[in-house]
C-alpha positions as CSV (number, residue, x, y, z in Angstrom):
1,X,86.3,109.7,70.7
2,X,82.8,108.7,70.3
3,X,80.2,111.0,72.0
4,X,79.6,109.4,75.4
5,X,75.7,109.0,76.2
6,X,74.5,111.3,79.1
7,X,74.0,108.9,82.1
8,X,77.2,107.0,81.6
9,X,78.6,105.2,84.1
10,X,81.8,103.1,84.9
11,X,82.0,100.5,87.9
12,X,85.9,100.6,88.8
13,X,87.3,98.0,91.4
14,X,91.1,99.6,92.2
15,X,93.2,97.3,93.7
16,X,96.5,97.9,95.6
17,X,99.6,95.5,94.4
18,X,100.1,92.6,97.0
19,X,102.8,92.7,99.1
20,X,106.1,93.6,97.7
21,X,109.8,93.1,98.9
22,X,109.9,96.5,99.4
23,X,107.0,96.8,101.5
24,X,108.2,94.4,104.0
25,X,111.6,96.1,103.9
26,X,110.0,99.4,104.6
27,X,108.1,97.7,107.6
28,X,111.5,97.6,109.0
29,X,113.0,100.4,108.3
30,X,111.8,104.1,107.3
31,X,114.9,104.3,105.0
32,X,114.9,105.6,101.3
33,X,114.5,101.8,99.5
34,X,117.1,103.6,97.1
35,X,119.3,99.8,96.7
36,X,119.8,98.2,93.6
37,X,118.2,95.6,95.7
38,X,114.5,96.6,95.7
39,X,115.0,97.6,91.6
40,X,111.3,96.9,90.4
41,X,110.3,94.8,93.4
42,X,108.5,91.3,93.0
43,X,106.0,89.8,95.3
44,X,107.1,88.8,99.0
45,X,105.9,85.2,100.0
46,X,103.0,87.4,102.2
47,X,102.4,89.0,98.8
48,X,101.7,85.5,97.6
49,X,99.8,84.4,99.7
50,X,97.4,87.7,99.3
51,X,97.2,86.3,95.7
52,X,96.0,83.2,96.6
53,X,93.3,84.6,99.1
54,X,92.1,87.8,96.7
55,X,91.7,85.1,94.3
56,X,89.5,82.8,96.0
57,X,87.5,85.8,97.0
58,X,86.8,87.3,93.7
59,X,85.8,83.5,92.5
60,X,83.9,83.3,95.1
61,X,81.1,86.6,95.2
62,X,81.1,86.4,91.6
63,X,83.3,90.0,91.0
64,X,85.7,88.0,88.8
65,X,82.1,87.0,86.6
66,X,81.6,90.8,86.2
67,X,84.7,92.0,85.6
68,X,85.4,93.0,81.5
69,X,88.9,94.5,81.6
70,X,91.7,94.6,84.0
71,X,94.3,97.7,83.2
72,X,97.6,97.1,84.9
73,X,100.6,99.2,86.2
74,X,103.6,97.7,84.2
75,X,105.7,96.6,87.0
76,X,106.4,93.4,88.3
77,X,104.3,93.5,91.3
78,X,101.4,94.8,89.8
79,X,101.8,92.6,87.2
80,X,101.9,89.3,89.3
81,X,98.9,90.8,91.5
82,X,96.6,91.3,88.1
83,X,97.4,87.7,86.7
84,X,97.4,86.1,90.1
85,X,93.7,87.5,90.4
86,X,91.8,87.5,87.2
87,X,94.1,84.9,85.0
88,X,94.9,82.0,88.2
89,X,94.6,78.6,87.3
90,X,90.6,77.2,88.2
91,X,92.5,75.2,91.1
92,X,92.8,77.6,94.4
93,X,96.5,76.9,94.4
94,X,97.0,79.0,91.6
95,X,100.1,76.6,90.1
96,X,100.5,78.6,87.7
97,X,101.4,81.6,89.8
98,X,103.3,79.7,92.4
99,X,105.6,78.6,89.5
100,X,106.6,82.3,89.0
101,X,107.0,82.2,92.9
102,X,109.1,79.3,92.8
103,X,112.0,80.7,90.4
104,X,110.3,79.8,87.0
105,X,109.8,83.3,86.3
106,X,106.9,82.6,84.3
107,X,103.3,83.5,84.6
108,X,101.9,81.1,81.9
109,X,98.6,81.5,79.8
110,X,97.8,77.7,79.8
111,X,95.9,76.2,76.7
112,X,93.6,74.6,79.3
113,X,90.3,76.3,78.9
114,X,89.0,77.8,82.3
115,X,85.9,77.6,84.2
116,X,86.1,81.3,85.2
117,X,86.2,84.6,83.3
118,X,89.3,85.9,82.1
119,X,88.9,89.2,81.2
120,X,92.0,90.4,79.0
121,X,94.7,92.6,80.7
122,X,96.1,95.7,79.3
123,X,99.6,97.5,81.0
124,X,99.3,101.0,80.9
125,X,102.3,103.4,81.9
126,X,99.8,106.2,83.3
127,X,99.0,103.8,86.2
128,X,102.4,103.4,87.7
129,X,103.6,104.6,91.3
130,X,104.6,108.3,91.7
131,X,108.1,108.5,89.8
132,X,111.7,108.4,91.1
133,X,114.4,108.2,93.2
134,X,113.0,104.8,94.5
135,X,114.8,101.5,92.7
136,X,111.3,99.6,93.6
137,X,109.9,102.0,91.3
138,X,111.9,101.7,88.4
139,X,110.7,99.5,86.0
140,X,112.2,97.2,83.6
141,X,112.0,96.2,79.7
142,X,108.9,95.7,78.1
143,X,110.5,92.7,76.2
144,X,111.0,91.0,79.7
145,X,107.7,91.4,81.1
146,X,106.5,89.6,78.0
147,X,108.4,86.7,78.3
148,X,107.3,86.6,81.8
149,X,103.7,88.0,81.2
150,X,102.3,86.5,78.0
151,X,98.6,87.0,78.8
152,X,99.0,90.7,79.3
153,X,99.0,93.3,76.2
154,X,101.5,95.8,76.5
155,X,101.0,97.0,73.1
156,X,100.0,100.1,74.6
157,X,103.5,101.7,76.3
158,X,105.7,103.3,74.0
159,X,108.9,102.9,75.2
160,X,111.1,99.8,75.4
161,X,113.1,101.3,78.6
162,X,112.2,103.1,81.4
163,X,112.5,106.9,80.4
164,X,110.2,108.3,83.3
165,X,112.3,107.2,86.0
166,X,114.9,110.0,87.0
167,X,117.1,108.9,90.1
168,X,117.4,112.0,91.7
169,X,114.3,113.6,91.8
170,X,111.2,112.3,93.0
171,X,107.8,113.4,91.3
172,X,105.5,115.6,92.4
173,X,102.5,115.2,93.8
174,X,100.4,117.3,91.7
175,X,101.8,115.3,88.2
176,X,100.7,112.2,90.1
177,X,97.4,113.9,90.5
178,X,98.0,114.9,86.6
179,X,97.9,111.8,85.5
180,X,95.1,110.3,87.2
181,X,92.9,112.7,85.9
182,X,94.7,111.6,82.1
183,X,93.9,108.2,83.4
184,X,89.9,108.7,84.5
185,X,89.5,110.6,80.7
186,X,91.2,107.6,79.3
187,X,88.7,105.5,80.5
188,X,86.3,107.0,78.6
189,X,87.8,105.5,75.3
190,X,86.6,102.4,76.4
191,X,83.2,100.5,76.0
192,X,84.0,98.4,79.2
193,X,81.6,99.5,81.9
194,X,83.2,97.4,84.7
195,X,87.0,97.2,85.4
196,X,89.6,96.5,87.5
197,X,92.9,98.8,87.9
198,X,95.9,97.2,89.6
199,X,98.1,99.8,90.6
200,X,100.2,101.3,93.6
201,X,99.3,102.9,96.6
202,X,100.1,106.5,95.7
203,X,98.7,106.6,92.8
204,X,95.3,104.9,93.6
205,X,94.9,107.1,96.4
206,X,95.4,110.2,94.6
207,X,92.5,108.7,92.4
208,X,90.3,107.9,94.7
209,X,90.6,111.4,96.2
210,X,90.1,113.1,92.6
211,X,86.6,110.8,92.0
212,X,85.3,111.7,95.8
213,X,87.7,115.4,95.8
214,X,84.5,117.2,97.2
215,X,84.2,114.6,100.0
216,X,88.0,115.4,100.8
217,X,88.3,118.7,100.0
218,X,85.6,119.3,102.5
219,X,87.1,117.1,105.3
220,X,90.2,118.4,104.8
221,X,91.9,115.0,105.0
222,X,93.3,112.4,103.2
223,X,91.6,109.4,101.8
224,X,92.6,105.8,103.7
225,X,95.8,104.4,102.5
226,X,95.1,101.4,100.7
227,X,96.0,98.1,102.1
228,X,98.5,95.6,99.9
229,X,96.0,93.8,97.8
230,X,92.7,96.0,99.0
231,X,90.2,96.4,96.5
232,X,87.8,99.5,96.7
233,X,85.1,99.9,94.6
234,X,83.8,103.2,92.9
235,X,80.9,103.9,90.2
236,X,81.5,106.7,88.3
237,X,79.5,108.6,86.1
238,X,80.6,110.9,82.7
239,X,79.4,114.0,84.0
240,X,80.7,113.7,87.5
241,X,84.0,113.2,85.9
242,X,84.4,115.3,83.3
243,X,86.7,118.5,84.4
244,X,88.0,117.2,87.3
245,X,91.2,118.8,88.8
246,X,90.0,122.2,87.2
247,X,89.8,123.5,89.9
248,X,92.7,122.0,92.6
249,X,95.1,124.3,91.7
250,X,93.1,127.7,92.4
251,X,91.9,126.8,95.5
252,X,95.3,125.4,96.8
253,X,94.8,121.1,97.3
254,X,98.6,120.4,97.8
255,X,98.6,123.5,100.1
256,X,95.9,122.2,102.7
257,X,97.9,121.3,106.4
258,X,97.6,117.3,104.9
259,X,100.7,115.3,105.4
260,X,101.8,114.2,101.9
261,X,105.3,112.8,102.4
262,X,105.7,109.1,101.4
263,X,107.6,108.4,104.6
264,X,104.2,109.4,106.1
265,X,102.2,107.8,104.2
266,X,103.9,104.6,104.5
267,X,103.2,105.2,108.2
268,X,99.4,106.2,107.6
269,X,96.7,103.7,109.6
270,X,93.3,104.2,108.6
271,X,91.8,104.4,111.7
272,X,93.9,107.4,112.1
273,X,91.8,109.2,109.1
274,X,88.2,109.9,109.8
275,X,86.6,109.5,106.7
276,X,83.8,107.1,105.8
277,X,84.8,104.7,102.7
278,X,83.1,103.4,99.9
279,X,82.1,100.1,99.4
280,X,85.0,97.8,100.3
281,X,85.3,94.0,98.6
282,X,88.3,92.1,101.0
């Protein structure tokens, strides 16, 4: 890697996944979404509708005009969310999307030539939701999402299959943590300064703890649980990044009296956490 220039900064604009299947189950029931049923979950119609809005919005105050890279988790939710934002049709009904919606089952790159940015999208394994036991987790071929996903490069996930995924065991939450630090030294690699990550909500809040950890450590809290298509914006800089995590395990982060569980989580209102945010785009 090229030496990065003191000073060096990154805008990042994380965005939660709209809506899934298996969110709105879950708002039902607290039950393991273990069925086959919720295997790699798409986009409920709420979900779409998120799209639609999110989309407008970004159009609208001009973040889609700034925005040089979108990475992407490689599931189908995630997926949908990044091309329904920063690759929908000009028109705000976002055809292209609703044809995916509708049973086509393809997101299409049209030849049309757009009025708004569209900054490529790259799917990247490290971003996906904490691993296993979970069917909505799982994800599917590579060769599937791009026949479905044309626009996005995926050239950058090794394996066809999902060899992550273990059924019976769930991951912890310090390899979570793991790979969000692999994740913020990733972005280092890259000359984009300001990018969008569509990801999950463990994962992205595990993130935004490690970028603001002295905040949280201090608080002895956990950050807000992001909202199904949220977007939270963080500037970063190289030297505020660089050894992050060095120093969780000594002083004990997954020991602190914070509720972790997922059931919890799932449960977790932010105006049950008193922490102040940082700049929020709805």
């Amino acid at each position: 890697m090229e030496k990065i220039p003191s000073g060096a900064c990154k805008t990042l604009h994380l965005v939660r996944h709209a809506q899934g299947m298996h969110n709105l189950e879950s708002e039902k029931s607290q039950d393991p979404l273990t069925s086959f049923e919720f295997f790699d979950a798409q986009l409920s119609s709420q979900g779409w509708q998120q799209v639609r809005q999110k989309r407008k919005d970004v159009c609208a105050n001009g973040l889609l005009k700034r925005i040089e890279l979108v990475i992407t988790s490689p599931m189908s939710r995630t997926l949908q969310t990044a091309v329904g934002i920063f690759h929908g049709e000009d028109q705000p009904e976002l055809s292209d999307v609703t044809s995916y919606e509708e049973g086509n089952g393809r997101v299409s790159d049209t030849d049309q030539q757009p009025t708004f940015n569209r900054p490529p999208i790259i799917a990247l394994e490290v971003c996906r939701e904490r691993l296993g036991k979970y069917e909505c987790d799982k994800r599917g071929t590579i060769s599937h999402y791009r026949s479905h996903f044309p626009a996005v490069d995926f050239s950058l996930i090794e394996n066809e299959d999902d060899i992550l995924w273990e059924p019976n065991k769930r991951e912890p939450f310090g390899d979570v943590l793991a790979r969000g630090m692999k994740f913020i030294n990733w972005l280092w690699t890259r000359k984009e300064t300001e990018i969008a990550v569509v990801s999950h909500g463990v994962f992205l809040q595990e993130a935004f703890e490690l970028i603001n950890t002295n905040k949280y450590r201090a608080l002895k809290v956990r950050a807000p649980r992001f909202e199904n298509c949220e977007i939270r914006s963080v500037r970063i800089s190289y030297e505020s990044v660089m050894g992050l995590g060095s120093d969780l395990v000594q002083i004990g982060y997954y020991e602190m009296s914070i509720p972790h569980g997922n059931e919890v989580q799932r449960d977790s209102k932010k105006k049950n956490v008193s922490v102040e945010e940082l700049e929020v785009i709805n």
